[in-house]
N, C-alpha and C positions, 0 to 999 in steps of 0.2 A: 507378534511380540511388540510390547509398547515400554519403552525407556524413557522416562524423565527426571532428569536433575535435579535431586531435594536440598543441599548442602558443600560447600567446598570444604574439603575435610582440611585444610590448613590455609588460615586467613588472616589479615593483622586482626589483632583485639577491635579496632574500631577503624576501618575502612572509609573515612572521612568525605571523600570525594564519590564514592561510591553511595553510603547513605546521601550525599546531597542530591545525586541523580534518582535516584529512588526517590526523594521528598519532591524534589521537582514532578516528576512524574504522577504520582498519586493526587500534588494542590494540583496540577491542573487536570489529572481525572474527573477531582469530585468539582471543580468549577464548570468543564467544557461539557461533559457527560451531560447530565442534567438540560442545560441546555439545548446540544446537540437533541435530544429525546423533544423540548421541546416544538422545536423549530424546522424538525425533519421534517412536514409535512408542507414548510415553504418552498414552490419552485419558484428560482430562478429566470429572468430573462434568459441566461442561457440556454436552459434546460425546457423553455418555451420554443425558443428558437433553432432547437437544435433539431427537435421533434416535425416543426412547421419543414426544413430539410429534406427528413426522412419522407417526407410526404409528397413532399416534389419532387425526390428523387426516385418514388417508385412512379410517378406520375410519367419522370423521362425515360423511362424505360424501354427501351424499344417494343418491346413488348404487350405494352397497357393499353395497347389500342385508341391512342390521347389521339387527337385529328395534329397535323402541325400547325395551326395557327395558335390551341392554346399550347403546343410548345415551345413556337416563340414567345407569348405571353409570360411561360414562365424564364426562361430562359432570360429577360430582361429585368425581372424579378431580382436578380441576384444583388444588383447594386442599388436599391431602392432603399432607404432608412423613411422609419423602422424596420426591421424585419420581423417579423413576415408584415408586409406592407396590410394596409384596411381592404387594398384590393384583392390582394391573394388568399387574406382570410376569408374573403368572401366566396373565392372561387373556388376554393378548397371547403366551404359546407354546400355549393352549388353539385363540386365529384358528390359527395358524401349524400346527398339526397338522390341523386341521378345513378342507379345501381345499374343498370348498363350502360352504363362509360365507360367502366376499365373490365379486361378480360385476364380469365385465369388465374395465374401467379400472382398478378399485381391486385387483384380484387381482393385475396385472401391476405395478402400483406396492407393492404391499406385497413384491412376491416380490424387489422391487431394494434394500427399504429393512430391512426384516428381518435380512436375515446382518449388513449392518451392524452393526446393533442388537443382535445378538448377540455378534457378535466382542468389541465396545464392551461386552456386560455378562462377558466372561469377564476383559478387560482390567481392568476395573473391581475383579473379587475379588481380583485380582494384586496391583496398584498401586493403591489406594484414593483415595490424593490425586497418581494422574500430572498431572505439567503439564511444560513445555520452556520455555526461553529464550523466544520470541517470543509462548507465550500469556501470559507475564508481562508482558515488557517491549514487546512490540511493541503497535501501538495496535490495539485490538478496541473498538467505538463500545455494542456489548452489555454490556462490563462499565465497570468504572471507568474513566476517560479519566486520569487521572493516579497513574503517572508516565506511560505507555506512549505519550501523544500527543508527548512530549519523546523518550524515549527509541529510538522507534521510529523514529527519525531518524537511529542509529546503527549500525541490525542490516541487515545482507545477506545473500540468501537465494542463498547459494554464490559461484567464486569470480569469474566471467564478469557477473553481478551487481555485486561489489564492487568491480572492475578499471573496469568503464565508467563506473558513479558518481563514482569517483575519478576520472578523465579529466575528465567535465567540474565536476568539483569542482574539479580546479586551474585548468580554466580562468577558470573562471568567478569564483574569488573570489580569484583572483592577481589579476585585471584590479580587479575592484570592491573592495579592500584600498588600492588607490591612492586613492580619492577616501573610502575607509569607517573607514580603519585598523580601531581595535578596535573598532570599532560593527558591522565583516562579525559579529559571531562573533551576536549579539542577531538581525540583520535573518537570518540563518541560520538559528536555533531558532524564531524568530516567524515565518517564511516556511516551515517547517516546519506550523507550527502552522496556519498559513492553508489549509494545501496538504491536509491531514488533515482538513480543515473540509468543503474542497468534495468532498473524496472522501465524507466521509460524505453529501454532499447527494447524491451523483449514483448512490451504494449502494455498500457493500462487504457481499459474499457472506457469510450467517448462520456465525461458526465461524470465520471467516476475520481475523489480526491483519494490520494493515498494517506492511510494515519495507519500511524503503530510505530513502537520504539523498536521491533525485529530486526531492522536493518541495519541500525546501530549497534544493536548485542550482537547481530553478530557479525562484525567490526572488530569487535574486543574478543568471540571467541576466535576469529583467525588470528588475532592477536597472540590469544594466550595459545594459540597451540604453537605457535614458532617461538614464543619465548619464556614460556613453563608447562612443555611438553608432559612431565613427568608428575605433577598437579593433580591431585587424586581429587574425585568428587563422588559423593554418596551418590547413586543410583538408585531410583524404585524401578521393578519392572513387572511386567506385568506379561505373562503368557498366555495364551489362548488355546487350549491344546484339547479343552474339553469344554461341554457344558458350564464346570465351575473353574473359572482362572487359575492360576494360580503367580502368589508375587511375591515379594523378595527387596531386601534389600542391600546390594553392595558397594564397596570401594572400588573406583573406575578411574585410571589415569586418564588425563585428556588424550594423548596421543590415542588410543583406542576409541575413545567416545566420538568426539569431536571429527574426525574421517565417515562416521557412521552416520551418524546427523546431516553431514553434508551431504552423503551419497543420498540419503531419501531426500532432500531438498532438488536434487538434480534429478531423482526417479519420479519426483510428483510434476516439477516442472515440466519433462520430456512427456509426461502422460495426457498432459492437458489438449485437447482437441481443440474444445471452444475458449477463447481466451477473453471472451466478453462476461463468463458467464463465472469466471476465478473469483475467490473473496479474499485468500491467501496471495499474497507477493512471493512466490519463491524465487523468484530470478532476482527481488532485491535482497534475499538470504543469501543466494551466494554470492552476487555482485558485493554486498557489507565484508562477506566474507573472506575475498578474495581479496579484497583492500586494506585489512585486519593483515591477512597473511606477509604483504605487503610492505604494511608499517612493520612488524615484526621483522622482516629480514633488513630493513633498513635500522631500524633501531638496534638490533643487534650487529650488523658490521660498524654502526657507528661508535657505539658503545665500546668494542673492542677496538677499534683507531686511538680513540683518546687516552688511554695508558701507555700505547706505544707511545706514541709523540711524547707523550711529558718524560718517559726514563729517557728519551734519546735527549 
């Protein structure tokens, strides 16, 4: 069974703070998109270097059968700028031509990780300093965290990506702009922030920048389920029961929707084995989400304090 959110079935007439997040989102869709498509094919020093690494560290392998003199070799390696030094590139196509120097395990992992490395060091004499939209701006937890942990809350990686974000981006903060006004647009970039946080505790793959506004929406649906529980939203769903679907469309309060969503974001998370190989963040879905919940109980005992105090 597949449920997706088409419409909040009561909304203000025009949701001001809400369209401006949606308009943000889309200018810098059709700006970063584009280029991001161009520039993918730029590697990085990092992503040179990270590779040159992997290589020396199947090298120290106890296992690789290396003699130890070139594991001291490498092993002094470490602190030499630039990395990988002129010396070490050299002795890493010296492995790579000499096919009995490493045994077993480590033969078969160098044979995956080498063309890599290669390709990466031709890319390299080309483009000296490649980099793309998303190793800038998007958040990577190995380099600088700022601006990219902000930023990365803006960028969509194509256009089925960008389209569904935005779905429940209007859902979600058309409903909470009624009780948030211009306070959605903060508990948006900080539920962002939150949501980036737990992704980093639960791993993001070495190399790898996080983009997508997910962990922001949903910030604002933890939001809206503590404080317009009862918030109805048109549903499409979609059954699978035979050969031909069958789908439907109904009226779904959040308190029902909104626990449901969550629980498959924690059922896909818990199922993941390899965590290099995820394209989806769901540890930053609930982490957003969990921060949403959050803001919501705070917002509402504070909300409720200040009538008291002014009758007293």
């Amino acid at each position: 069974m597949f449920l997706l959110p088409l419409w909040p079935k009561e909304t203000l007439k025009v949701p001001l703070f809400t369209v401006a997040l949606l308009g943000a989102n889309l200018l810098t869709f059709l700006v970063a998109w584009p280029l991001q498509m161009h520039q993918a094919s730029n590697v990085g020093q990092d992503d040179f270097q990270r590779t040159a690494q992997k290589l020396v560290d199947i090298l120290l392998d106890p296992d690789s059968g290396l003699n130890d003199s070139d594991r001291a070799f490498l092993k002094g390696q470490n602190d030499v700028q630039p990395y990988p030094s002129p010396a070490l590139t050299d002795f890493l196509k010296q492995t790579q031509s000499n096919e009995t120097s490493l045994h077993g395990k480590a033969r078969y992992d160098w044979d995956l990780v080498y063309p890599v490395f290669e390709s990466y060091q031709r890319s390299i004499a080309v483009h000296p300093h490649g980099t793309s939209v998303f190793k800038v701006w998007g958040f990577n937890p190995d380099q600088s965290w700022f601006p990219g942990i902000v930023t990365h809350q803006f960028l969509h990686e194509g256009w089925i990506h960008f389209i569904f974000n935005m779905i429940f981006l209007w859902i979600a903060a058309s409903i909470a702009e009624e009780t948030l006004g211009g306070h959605l647009i903060w508990v948006y970039l900080t539920g962002g922030i939150a949501a980036a946080l737990a992704q980093v505790q639960y791993g993001i793959p070495s190399g790898i920048s996080l983009v997508g506004a997910s962990g922001a929406i949903s910030a604002l649906m933890g939001f809206c389920l503590l404080a317009k529980p009862q918030a109805k939203v048109k549903l499409l769903y979609v059954v699978f029961l035979s050969l031909l679907p069958k789908c439907g469309v109904f009226d779904c309060p959040l308190w029902f929707f909104l626990p449901i969503w969550l629980l498959t974001q924690m059922f896909m998370a818990l199922m993941i084995i390899d965590k290099s190989a995820v394209s989806t963040a769901y540890a930053a879905h609930i982490g957003g989400f969990v921060f949403g919940c959050l803001v919501g109980l705070a917002w509402g005992a504070f909300n409720h304090q200040v009538p008291s105090q002014q009758r007293a």
